[in-house]
ROZA-171839 format. One record per residue (C-alpha): x, y, z; residue in three letters; chain; residue number from 1. Coordinates in nm, 4 decimals. Example, Ala and Ser with C-alpha at 12.3 -4.5 7.8 and 13.67 -1.06 7.14 Angstrom:
(node (1.2300; -0.4500; 0.7800); 'ala'; 'A'; 1);
(node (1.3670; -0.1060; 0.7140); 'ser'; 'A'; 2);
***
This chain:
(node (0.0000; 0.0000; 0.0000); 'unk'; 'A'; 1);
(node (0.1365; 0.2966; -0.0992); 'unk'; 'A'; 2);
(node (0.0123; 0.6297; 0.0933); 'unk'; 'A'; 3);
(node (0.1979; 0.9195; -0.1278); 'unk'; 'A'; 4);
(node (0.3596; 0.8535; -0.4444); 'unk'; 'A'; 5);
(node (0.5753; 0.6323; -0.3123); 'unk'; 'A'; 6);
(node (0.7150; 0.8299; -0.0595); 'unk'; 'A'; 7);
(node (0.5978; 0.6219; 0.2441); 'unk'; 'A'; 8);
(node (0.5222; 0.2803; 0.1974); 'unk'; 'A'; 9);
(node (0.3287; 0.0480; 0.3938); 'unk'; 'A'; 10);
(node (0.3103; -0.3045; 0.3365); 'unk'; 'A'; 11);
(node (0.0885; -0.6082; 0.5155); 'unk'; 'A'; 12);
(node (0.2884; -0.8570; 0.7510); 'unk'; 'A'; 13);
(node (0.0729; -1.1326; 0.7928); 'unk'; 'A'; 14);
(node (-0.0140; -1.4422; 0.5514); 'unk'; 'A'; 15);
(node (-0.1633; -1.2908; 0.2303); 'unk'; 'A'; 16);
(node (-0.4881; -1.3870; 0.0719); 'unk'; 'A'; 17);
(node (-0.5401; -1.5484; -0.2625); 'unk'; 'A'; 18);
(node (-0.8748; -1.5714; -0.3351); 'unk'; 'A'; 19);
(node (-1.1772; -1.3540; -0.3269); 'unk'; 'A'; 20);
(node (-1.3407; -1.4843; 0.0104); 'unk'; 'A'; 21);
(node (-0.9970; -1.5622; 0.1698); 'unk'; 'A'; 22);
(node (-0.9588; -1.1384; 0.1102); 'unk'; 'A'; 23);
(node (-1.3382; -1.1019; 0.2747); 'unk'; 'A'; 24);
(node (-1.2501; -1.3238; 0.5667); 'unk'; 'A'; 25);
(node (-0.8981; -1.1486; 0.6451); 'unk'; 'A'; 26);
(node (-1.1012; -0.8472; 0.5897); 'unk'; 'A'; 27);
(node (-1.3255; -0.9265; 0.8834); 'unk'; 'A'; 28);
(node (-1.0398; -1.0337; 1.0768); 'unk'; 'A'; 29);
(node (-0.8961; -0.6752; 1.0689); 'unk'; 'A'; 30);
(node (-1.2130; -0.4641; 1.1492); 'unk'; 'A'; 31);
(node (-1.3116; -0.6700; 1.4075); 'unk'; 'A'; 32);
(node (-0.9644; -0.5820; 1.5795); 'unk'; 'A'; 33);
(node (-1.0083; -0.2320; 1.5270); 'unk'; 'A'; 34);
(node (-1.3846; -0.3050; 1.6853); 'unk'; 'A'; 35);
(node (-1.2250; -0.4455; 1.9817); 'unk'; 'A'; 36);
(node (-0.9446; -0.1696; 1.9927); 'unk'; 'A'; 37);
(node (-1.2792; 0.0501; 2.0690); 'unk'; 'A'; 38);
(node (-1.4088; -0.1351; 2.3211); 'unk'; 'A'; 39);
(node (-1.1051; -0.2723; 2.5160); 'unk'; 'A'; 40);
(node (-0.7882; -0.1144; 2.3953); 'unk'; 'A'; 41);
(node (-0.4920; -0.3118; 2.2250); 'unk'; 'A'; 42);
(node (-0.4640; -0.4822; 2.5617); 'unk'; 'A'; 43);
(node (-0.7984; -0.6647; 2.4341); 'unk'; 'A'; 44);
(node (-0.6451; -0.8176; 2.0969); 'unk'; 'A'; 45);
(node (-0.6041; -1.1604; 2.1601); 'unk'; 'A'; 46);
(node (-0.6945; -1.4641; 1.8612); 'unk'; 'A'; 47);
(node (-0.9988; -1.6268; 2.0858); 'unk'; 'A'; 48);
(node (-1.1662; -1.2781; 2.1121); 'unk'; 'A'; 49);
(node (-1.1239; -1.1536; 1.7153); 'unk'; 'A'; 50);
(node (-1.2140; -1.4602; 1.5887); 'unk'; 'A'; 51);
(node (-1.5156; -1.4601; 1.8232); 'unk'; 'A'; 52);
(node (-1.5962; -1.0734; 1.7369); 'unk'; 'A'; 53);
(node (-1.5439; -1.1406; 1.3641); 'unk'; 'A'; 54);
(node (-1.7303; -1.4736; 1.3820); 'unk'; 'A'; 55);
(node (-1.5057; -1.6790; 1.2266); 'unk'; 'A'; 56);
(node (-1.3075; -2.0125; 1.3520); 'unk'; 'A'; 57);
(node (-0.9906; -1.9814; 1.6009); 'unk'; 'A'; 58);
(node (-0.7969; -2.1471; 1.3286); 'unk'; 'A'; 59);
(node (-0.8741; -1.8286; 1.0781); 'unk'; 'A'; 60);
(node (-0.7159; -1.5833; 1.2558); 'unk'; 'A'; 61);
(node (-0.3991; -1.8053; 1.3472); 'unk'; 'A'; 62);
(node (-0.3809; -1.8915; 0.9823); 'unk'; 'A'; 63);
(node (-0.3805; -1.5659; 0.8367); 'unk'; 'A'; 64);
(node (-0.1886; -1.3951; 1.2035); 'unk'; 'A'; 65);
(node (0.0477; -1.6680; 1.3236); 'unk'; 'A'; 66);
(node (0.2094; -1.3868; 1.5478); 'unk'; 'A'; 67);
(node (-0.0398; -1.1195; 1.7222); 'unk'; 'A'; 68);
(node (0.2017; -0.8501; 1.6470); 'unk'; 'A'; 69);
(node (0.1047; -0.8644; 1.3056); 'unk'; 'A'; 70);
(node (-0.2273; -0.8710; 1.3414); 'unk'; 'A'; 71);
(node (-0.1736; -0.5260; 1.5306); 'unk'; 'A'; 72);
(node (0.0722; -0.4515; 1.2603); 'unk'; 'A'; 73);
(node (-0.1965; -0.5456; 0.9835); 'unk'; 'A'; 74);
(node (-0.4928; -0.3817; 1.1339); 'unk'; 'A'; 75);
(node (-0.3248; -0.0459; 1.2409); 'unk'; 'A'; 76);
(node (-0.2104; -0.0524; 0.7769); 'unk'; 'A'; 77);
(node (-0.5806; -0.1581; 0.7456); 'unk'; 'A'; 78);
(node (-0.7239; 0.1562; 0.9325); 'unk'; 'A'; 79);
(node (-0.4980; 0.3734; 0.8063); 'unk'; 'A'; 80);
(node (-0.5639; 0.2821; 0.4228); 'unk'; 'A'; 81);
(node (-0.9450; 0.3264; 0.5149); 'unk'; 'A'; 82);
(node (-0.8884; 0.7281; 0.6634); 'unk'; 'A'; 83);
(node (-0.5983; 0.8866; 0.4484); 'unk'; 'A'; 84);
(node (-0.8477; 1.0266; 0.2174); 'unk'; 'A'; 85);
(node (-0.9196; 1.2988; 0.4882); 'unk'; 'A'; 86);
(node (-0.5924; 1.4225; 0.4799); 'unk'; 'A'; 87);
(node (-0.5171; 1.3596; 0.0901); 'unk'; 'A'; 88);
(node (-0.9036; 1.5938; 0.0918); 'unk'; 'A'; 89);
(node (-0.7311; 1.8656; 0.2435); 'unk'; 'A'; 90);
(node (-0.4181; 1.8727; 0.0862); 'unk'; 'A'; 91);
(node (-0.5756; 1.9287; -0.2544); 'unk'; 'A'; 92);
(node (-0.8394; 2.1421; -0.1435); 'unk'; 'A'; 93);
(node (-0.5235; 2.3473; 0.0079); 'unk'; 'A'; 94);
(node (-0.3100; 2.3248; -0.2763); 'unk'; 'A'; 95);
(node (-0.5861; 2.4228; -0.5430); 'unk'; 'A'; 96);
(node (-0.7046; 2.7361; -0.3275); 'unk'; 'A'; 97);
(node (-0.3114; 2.8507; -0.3135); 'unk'; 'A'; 98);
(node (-0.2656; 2.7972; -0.7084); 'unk'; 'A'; 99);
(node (-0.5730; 3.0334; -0.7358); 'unk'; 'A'; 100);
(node (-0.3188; 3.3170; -0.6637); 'unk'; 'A'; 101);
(node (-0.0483; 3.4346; -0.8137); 'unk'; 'A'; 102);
(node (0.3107; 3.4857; -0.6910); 'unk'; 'A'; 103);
(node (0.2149; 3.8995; -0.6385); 'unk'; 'A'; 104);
(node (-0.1252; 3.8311; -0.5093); 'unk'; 'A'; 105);
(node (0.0553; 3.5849; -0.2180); 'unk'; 'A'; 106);
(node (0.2855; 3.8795; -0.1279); 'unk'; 'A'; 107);
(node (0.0314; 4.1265; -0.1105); 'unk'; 'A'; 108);
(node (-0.1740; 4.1671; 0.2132); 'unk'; 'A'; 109);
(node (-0.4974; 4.0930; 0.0635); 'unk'; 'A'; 110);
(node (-0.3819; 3.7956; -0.1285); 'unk'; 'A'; 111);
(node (-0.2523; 3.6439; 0.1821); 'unk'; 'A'; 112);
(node (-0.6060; 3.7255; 0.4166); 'unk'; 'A'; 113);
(node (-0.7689; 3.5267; 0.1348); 'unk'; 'A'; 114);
(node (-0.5647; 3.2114; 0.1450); 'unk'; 'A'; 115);
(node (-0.5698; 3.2302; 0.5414); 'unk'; 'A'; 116);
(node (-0.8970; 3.2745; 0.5613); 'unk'; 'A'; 117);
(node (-0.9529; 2.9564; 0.3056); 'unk'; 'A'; 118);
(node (-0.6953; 2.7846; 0.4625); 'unk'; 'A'; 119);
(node (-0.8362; 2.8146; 0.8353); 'unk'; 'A'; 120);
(node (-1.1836; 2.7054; 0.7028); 'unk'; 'A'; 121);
(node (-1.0028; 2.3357; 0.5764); 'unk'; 'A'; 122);
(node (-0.8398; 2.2414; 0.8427); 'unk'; 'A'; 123);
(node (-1.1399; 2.3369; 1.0979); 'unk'; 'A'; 124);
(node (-1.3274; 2.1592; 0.8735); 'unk'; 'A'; 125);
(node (-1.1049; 1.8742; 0.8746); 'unk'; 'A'; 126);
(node (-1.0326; 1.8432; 1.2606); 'unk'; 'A'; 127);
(node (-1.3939; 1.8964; 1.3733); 'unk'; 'A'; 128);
(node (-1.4754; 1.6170; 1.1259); 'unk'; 'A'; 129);
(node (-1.1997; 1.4152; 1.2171); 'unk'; 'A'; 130);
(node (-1.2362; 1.4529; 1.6022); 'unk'; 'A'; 131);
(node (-1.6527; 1.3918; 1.5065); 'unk'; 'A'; 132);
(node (-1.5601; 0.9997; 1.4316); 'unk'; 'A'; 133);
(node (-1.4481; 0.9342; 1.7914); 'unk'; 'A'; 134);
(node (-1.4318; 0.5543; 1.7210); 'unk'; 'A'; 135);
(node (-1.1626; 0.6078; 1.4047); 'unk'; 'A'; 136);
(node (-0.9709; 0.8962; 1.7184); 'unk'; 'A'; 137);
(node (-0.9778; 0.5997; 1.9724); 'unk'; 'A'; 138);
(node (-0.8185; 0.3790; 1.7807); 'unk'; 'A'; 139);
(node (-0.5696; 0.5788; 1.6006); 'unk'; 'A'; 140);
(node (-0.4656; 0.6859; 1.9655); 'unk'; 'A'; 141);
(node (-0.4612; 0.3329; 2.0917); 'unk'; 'A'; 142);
(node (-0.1861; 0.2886; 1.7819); 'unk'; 'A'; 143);
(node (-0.0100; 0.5855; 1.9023); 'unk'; 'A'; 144);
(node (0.0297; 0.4693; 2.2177); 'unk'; 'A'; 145);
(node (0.1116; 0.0852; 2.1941); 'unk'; 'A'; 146);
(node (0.3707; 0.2003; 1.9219); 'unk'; 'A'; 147);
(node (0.5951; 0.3049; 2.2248); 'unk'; 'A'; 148);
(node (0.6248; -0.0681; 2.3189); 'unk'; 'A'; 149);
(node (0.6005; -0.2215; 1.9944); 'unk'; 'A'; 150);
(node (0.8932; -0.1628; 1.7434); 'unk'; 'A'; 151);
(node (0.6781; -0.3273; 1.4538); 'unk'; 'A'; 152);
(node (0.4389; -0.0910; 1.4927); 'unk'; 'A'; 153);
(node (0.6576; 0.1795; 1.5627); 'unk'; 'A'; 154);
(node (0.7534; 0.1679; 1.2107); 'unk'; 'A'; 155);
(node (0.4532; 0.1365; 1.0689); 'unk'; 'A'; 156);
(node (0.3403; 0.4240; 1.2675); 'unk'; 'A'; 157);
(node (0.6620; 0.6414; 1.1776); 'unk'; 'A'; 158);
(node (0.5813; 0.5742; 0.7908); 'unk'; 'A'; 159);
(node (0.1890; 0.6575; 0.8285); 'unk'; 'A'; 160);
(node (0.3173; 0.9867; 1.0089); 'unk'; 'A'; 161);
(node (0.5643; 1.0763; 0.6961); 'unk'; 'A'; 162);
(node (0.3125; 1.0103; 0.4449); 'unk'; 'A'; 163);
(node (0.0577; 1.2815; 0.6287); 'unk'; 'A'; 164);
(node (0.3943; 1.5287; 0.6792); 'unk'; 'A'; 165);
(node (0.4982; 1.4768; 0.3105); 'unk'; 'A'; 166);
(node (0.1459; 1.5897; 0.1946); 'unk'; 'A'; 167);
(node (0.1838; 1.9183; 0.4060); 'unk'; 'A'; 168);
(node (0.5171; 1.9380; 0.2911); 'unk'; 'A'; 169);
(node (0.4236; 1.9895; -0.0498); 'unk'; 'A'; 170);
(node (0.1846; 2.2387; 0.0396); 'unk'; 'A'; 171);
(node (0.4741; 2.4812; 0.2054); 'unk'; 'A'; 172);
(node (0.7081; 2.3738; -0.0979); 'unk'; 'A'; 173);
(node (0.4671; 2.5422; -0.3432); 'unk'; 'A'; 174);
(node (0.4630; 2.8571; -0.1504); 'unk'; 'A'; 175);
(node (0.8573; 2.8010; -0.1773); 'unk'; 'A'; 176);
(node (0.8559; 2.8757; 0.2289); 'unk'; 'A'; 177);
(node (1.1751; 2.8616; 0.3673); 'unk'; 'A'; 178);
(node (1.1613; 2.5443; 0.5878); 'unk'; 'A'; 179);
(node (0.8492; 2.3055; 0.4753); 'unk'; 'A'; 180);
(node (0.9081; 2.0224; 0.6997); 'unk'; 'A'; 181);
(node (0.9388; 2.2275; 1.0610); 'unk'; 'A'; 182);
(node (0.6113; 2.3864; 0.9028); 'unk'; 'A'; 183);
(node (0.4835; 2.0406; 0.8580); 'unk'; 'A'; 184);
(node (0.5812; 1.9355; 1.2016); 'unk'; 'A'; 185);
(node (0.3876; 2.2265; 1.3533); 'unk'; 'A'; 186);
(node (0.0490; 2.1898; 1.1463); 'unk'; 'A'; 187);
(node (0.0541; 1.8040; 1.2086); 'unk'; 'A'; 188);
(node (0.0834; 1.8277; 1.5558); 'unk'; 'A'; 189);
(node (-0.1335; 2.1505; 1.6119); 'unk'; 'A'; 190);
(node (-0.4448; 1.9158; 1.3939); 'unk'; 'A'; 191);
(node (-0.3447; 1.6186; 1.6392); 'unk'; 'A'; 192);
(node (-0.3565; 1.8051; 1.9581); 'unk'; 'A'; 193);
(node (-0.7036; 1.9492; 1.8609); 'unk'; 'A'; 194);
(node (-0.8569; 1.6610; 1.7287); 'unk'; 'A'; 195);
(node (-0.7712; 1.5304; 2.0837); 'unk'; 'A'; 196);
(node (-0.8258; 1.8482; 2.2939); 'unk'; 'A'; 197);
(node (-1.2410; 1.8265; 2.1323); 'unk'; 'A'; 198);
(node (-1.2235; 1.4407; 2.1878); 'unk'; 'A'; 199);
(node (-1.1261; 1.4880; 2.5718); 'unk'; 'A'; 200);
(node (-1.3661; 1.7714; 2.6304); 'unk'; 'A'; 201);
(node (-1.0990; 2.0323; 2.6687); 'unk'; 'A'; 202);
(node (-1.2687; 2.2162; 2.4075); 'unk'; 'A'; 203);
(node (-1.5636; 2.2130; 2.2034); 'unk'; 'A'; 204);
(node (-1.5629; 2.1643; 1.7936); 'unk'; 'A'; 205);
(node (-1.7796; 2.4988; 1.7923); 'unk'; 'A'; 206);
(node (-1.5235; 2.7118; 2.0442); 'unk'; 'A'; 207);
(node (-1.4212; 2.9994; 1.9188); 'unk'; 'A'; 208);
(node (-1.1043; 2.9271; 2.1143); 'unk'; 'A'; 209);
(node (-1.0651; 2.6656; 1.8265); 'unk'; 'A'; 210);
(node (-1.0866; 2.9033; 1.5598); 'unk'; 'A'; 211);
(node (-0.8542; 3.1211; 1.7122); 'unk'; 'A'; 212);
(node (-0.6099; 2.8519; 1.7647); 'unk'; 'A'; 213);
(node (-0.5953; 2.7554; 1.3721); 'unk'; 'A'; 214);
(node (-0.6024; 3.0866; 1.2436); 'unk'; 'A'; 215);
(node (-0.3036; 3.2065; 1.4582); 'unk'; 'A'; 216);
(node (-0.1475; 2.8756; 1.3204); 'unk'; 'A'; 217);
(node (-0.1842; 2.9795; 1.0131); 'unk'; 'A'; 218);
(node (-0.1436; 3.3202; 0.9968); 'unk'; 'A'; 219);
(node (0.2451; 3.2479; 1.1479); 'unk'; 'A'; 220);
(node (0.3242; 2.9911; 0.8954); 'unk'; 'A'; 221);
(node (0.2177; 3.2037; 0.5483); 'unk'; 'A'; 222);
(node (0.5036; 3.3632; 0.4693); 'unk'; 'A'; 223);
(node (0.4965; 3.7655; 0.4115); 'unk'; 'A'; 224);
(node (0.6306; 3.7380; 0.0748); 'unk'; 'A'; 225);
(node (0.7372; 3.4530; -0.1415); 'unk'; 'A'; 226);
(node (1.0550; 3.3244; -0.0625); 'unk'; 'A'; 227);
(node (1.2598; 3.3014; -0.3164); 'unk'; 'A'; 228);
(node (1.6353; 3.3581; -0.4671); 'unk'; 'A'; 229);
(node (1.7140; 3.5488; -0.7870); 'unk'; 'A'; 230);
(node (1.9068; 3.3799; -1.0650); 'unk'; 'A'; 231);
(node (2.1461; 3.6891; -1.0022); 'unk'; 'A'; 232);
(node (2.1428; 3.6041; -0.5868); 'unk'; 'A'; 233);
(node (2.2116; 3.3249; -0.6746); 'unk'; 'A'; 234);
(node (2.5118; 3.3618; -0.8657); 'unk'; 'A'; 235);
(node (2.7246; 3.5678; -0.6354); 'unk'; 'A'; 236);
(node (2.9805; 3.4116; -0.4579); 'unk'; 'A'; 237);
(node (2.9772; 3.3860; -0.1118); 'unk'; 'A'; 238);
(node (3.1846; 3.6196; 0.1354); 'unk'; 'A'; 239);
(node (3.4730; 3.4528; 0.3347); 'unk'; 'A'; 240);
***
């Protein structure tokens, strides 16, 4: 499975499928352990209670997941081949609102009020309807969290992570801004913390605390002018 052009890659661990219901059964298998992931937390993924959630025999789930860390492994690829649409969504809408301008419009004050205000509409579009799924939240933290402990998964997790930065990445390459991936680090983890901030409570998905928060984000992060170097800057040597 590849996430971003080949970027990131993540690839199944347990025993492959060859036929059409062999693929629905393994299937099962892996979104009944994200079901139980909901209800009881990695802790809960054991072969007895996903083949008894997925209603298939014992000897299904040991076929296909001889090892339970690939069936973690498997299921954490699974979910996240199911929910990178959302982000792949807001790249494009982010990149197609950004080609909309020109190179003079994006260094002009108005020009840049326009993308911020488009671009702070997308993302609180995409964490309020991200953190709105709390089953798809609970289990992507439940990942998170066992990938501390769990070096399979760690990497897993690591390459799912890249394929999300790479995406935003992009983005801030376009705008030829100075340092893409620390800008990357910052709106991934700003969109992470929020999603979770609305899922614990902390605050609400209509708080204008929330709104705040993103546009600020934003408004640091587009640059004042488009950063780039001359041909002619370019050229000169550099002074010892």
């Amino acid at each position: 499975m590849t996430l971003d052009s080949g970027k990131s890659e993540l690839v199944y661990q347990g025993r492959r499928a060859q036929r059409a219901d062999s693929r629905q059964r393994r299937k099962a298998i892996l979104e009944a352990t994200l079901r139980l992931i909901v209800k009881e937390g990695i802790r809960g993924i054991r072969h007895r209670a996903v083949a008894r959630e997925a209603s298939v025999p014992l000897a299904a789930t040991t076929y296909y997941f001889k090892d339970l860390n690939d069936l973690i492994s498997d299921s954490f690829t699974y979910f996240v081949e199911q929910n990178i649409e959302h982000t792949r969504q807001l790249h494009a809408d982010s990149i197609a609102v950004a080609r909309q301008l020109t190179p003079e419009q994006l260094a002009s004050g108005l020009g840049r009020r326009q993308l911020t205000q488009q671009l702070t509409r997308f993302v609180l579009s995409h964490v309020r309807d991200q953190a709105s799924n709390r089953d798809n939240r609970l289990v992507e933290l439940a990942f998170r969290h066992e990938a501390l402990r769990n070096e399979q998964l760690t990497r897993a997790m690591r390459m799912a992570n890249q394929a999300n930065e790479n995406l935003i990445v992009e983005f801030f390459e376009m705008l030829q801004f100075s340092d893409p991936q620390a800008a990357a680090q910052i709106v991934h983890g700003t969109i992470l913390n929020l999603e979770y901030q609305i899922l614990n409570g902390a605050i609400n998905s209509d708080s204008p605390l929330l709104e705040r928060t993103v546009t600020l984000m934003i408004r640091t992060l587009i640059p004042s002018r488009v950063e780039q170097t001359t041909t002619a800057e370019a050229a000169q040597p550099e002074t010892v």
